[in-house]
FISE-441958 format. One record per residue (C-alpha): z negated, x negated, y. Coordinates in steps of 0.5 Angstrom, whole numbers, padded with zeros to 4 digits, always signed. Each point is the difference from the previous one (the first is absolute). Layout:
REM FISE-441958
ZXY;...
REM end
This chain:
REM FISE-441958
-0246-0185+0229;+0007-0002-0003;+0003+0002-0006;-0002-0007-0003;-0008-0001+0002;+0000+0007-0003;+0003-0003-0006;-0005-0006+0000;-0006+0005-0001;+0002+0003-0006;-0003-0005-0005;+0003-0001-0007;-0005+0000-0006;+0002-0003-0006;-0002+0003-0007;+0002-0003-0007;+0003+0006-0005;-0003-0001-0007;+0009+0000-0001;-0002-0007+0003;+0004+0003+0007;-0003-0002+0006;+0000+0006+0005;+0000-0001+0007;-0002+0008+0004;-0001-0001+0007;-0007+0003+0003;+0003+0006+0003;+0006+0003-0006;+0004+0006+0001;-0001+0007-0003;+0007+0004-0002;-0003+0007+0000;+0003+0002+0008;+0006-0003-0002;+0001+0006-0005;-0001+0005+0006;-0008+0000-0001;-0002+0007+0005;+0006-0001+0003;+0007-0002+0000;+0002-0007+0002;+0007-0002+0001;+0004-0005-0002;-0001-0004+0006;-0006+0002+0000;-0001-0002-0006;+0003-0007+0001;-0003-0001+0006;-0008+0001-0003;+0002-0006-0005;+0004-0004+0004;-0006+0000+0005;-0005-0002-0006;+0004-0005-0002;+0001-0004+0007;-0008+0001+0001;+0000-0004-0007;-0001+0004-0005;+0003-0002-0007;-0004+0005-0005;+0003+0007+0000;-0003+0006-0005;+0003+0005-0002;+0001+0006-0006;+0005+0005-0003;-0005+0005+0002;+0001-0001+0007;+0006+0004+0003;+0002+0002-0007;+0003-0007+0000;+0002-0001+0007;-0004-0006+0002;+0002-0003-0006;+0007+0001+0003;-0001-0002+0007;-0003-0006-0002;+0006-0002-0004;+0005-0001+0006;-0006-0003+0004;-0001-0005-0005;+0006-0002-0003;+0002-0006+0005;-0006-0002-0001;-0002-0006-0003;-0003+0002-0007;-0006-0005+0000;+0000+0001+0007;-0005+0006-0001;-0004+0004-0005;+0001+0007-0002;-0004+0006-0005;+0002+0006-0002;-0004+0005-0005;+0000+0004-0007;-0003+0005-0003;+0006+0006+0003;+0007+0001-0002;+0004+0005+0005;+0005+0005-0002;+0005+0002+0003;-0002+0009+0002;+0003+0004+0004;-0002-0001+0008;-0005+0006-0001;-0004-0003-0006;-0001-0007+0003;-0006-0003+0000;-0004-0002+0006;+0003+0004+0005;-0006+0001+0005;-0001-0007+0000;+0007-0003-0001;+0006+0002+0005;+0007+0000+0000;+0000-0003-0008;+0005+0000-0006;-0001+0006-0004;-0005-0003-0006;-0006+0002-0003;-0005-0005-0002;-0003+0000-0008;-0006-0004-0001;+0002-0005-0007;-0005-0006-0001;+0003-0001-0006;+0004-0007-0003;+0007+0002+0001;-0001+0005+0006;-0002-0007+0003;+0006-0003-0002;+0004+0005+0003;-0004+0001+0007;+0002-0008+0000;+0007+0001-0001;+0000+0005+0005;-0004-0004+0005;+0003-0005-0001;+0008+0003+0001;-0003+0004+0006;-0003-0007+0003;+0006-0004-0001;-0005-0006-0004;+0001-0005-0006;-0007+0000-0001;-0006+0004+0005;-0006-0005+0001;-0006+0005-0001;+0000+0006-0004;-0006+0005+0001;-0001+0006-0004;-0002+0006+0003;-0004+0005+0001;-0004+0000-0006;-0006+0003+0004;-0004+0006+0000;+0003+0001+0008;+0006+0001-0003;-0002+0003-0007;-0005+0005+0002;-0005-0002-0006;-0004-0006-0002;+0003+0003-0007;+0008+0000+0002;-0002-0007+0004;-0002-0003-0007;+0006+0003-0003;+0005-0003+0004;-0004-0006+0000;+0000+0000-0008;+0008+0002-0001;+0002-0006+0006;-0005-0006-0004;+0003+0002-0007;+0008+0002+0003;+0002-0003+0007;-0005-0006+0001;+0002-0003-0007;+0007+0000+0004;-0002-0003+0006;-0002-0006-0004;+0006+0000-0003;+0004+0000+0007;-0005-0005+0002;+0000-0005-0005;+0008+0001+0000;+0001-0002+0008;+0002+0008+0002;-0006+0000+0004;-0005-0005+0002;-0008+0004+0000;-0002+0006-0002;-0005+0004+0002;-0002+0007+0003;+0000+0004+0006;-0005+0005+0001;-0006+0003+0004;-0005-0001-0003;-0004-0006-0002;-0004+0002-0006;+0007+0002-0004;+0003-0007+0003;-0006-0003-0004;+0001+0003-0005;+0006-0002-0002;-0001-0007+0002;-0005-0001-0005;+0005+0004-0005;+0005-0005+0001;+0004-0006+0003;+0002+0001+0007;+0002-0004+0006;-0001+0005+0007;-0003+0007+0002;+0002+0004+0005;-0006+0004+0002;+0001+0005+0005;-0005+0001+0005;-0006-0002-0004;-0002-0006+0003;+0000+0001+0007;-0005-0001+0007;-0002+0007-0002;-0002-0001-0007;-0001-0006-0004;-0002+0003-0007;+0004-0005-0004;-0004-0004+0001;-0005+0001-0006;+0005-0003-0005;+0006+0001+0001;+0003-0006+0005;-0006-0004-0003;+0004+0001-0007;+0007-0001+0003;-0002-0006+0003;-0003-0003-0006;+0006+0002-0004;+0005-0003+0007;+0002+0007+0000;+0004+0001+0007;-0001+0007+0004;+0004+0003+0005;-0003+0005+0004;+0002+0006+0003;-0001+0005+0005;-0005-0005+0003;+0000+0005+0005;-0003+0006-0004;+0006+0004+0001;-0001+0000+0008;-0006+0000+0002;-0003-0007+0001;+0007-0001+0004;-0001+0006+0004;-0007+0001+0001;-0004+0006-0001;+0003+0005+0003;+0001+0008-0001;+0004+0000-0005;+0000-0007-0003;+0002-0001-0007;-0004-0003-0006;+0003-0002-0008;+0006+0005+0002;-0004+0006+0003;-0005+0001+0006;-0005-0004+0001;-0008+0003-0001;-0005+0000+0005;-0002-0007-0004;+0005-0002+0000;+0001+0000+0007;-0007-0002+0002;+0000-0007-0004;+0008-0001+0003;-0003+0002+0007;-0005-0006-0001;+0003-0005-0002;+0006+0001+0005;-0006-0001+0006;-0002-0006-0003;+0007-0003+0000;+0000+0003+0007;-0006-0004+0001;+0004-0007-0002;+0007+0003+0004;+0003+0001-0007;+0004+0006-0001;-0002+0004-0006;+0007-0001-0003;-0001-0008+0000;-0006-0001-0003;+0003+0005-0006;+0007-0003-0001;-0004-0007-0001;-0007+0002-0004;+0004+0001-0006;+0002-0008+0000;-0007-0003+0000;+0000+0001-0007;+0002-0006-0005;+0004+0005-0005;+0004+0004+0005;+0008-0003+0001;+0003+0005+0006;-0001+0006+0003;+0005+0005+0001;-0002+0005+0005;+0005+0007+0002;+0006-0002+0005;+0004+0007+0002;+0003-0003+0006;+0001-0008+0002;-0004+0001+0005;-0007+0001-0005;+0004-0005-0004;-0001-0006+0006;-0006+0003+0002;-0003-0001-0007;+0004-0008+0001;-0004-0001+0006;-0007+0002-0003;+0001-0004-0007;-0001-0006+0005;-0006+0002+0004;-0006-0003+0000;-0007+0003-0001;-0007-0003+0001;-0003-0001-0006;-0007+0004+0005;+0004+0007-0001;-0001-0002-0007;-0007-0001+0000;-0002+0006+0005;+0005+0004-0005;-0004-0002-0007;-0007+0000+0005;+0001+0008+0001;+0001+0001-0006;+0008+0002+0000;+0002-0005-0004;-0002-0003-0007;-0005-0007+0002;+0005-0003-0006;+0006+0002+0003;+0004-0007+0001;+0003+0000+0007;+0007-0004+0003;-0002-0007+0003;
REM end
C-alpha cells in the first residue's frame, strides 16, 4: 500500500472542547513514551524515523509526557514538529511530576528508561507545581500552547493504595486542576483532562469536575470492557472524548497467547490466556489477525476519540497504520460476544 491510501485509512474524528476549540485526532494516535528510550535505547535517528513514519502514514495526533525518558520525548518531539504546520496536528502532554536535576546514579526509572538525562521524578499535583510542569513542558516541547493537557498518574497503580490515590486525587482537584482551568480559559491549553489506568479513578474525576479528554490505559480493550458499566455511558452523556491506550494489554492481544506473553505490564495468568487463546481462534476463524480486531475494537464505541497503541520501531508503527484500516466482519463480533468473550453491550466498528 502507498504512503497515501495508507494516510487515507486513518480517519479523523472531530471533537469540540468545552474552550469552544474543535479537535480533530486522527483514529490511530502516536504514543511518546519509546521515544524516551522505553526498555531500550533508540537513536536519534531512529527516533526520527519512527515519527517520520507516523506521520507519512497519516498520523496527527502525537502523546507524550515529562515522565517518559526524564524529558526526552518531549525533546525529540520538538525538532520533529517544528517545521510543522501548528494547526497541522494535535499534541498532549501530562502533569502531576516535576524532575529534578540528581546525579546520574540517582536517576529515576532506570530499569525502564535508558540512556536519559539525569533527573529524578517528584510527584506534585498541586496549582503551582502544574504551572511549573507547564512551563517546562512547554519550553521542552518548543510550543506557544499544547492542545491537550492530561494529569497523570493519580491511580492507585501507580500510588499503591486507594488511599494514597485519594490524596493525589484531593491535592490535584483542590491545586493543579483550578490551573488547568485557569490555562484553558486563557488559551495556553485547549482540553484537560487525565490519563490513568484504570476506569474507576477516570470516573471519579469526571464527575468531580469539568473535563474534555480521558486517557485510559489498557482498560477499554477486546480483552476487557468493564468500562462499560458507567464510566463510557457517562463520558458520552457528558461529551467527553476518551482516548485509549495500550488497546493491546500490553502485548498480548498483539502477540497471542504465547509462553511469556505480557498482560497490564507482567505475565499473563493461565486466564488470561485461555480467554486471549479463545478469542484469537474465533478471529482465525474469520481470517482476521488478533491484532486487527484489537487495534479497531476500541473505535465501535461513540466516546472514544483515538487510539494510541506502543510503536518502538517504524516497522510496528506502519504495522499499526496497516491494521487501523482494516475491516472486520461484524460476524466475528457477534460470535465474540455469543461465546461469552465480550460484553453483549459492548458497541462494535461498523
Amino acid at each position: 500500500m502507498t504512503t497515501e491510501a495508507r494516510a487515507r485509512t486513518i480517519r479523523k474524528r472531530k471533537f469540540n472542547a468545552r474552550s469552544g476549540a474543535e479537535l480533530q485526532f486522527t483514529e490511530l494516535g502516536f504514543g511518546g513514551a519509546p521515544l524516551g528510550n522505553l526498555y531500550r535505547p533508540m537513536t536519534e535517528k531512529e527516533a526520527r524515523a519512527t515519527l517520520d513514519t507516523a506521520w507519512n502514514a497519516g498520523c496527527r495526533y502525537y502523546d507524550t509526557a515529562p515522565l517518559y525518558g526524564l524529558g526526552l520525548s518531549e525533546t525529540r518531539i520538538n525538532g520533529f514538529l517544528r517545521p510543522k504546520p501548528r494547526d497541522s496536528y494535535l499534541i498532549s502532554t501530562k502533569i502531576g511530576r516535576l524532575l529534578e536535576l540528581c546525579a546520574p546514579k540517582d536517576r529515576s526509572r532506570q530499569g525502564a528508561f535508558f540512556e536519559t538525562p539525569s533527573r529524578r521524578e517528584r510527584f506534585d499535583y498541586s496549582y503551582d507545581g502544574v504551572m511549573r510542569s507547564l512551563e517546562f513542558s512547554l519550553e521542552r516541547l518548543g510550543l506557544d500552547h499544547i492542545d491537550i493537557v492530561y494529569a497523570h498518574d493519580v491511580d492507585v497503580f501507580t500510588h499503591g493504595t486507594k488511599a494514597a490515590s485519594d490524596a493525589r486525587i484531593k491535592e490535584f482537584m483542590e491545586g493543579g486542576y483550578k490551573a488547568l482551568i485557569k490555562l484553558r480559559d486563557g488559551g495556553a491549553i485547549k482540553a484537560i483532562g487525565a490519563g490513568i489506568n484504570e476506569w474507576e479513578v477516570a470516573e471519579h474525576l469526571a464527575r468531580a469536575g469539568d473535563f474534555d479528554v480521558f486517557l485510559l490505559a489498557g482498560r477499554y480493550t477486546l480483552l476487557e470492557q468493564e468500562a462499560l458499566q458507567s464510566f463510557l455511558p457517562y463520558c458520552v452523556e457528558k461529551n467527553i472524548g476518551v482516548v485509549v491506550g495500550g488497546p493491546f494489554n500490553s502485548g498480548i492481544l498483539a502477540t497471542g497467547p504465547k509462553p511469556g506473553a505480557f498482560y497490564n505490564y507482567a505475565p499473563a495468568s493461565r486466564e488470561v490466556l485461555e480467554r486471549v487463546a479463545g478469542i484469537q481462534a474465533i478471529c482465525k476463524k474469520h481470517e482476521v489477525k488478533l491484532a486487527e480486531a484489537a487495534i479497531r475494537f476500541p473505535l465501535g464505541h461513540p466516546a472514544v476519540v483515538s487510539v494510541i497503541p506502543g510503536g518502538q520501531r517504524p516497522s510496528e508503527v506502519a504495522r499499526n497504520a496497516e491494521m487501523i484500516g482494516k475491516k472486520v466482519p461484524p460476524a466475528l463480533w457477534r460470535e465474540l460476544k455469543a461465546a461469552g468473550l465480550m460484553r453483549a453491550d459492548a458497541p462494535t466498528p461498523r
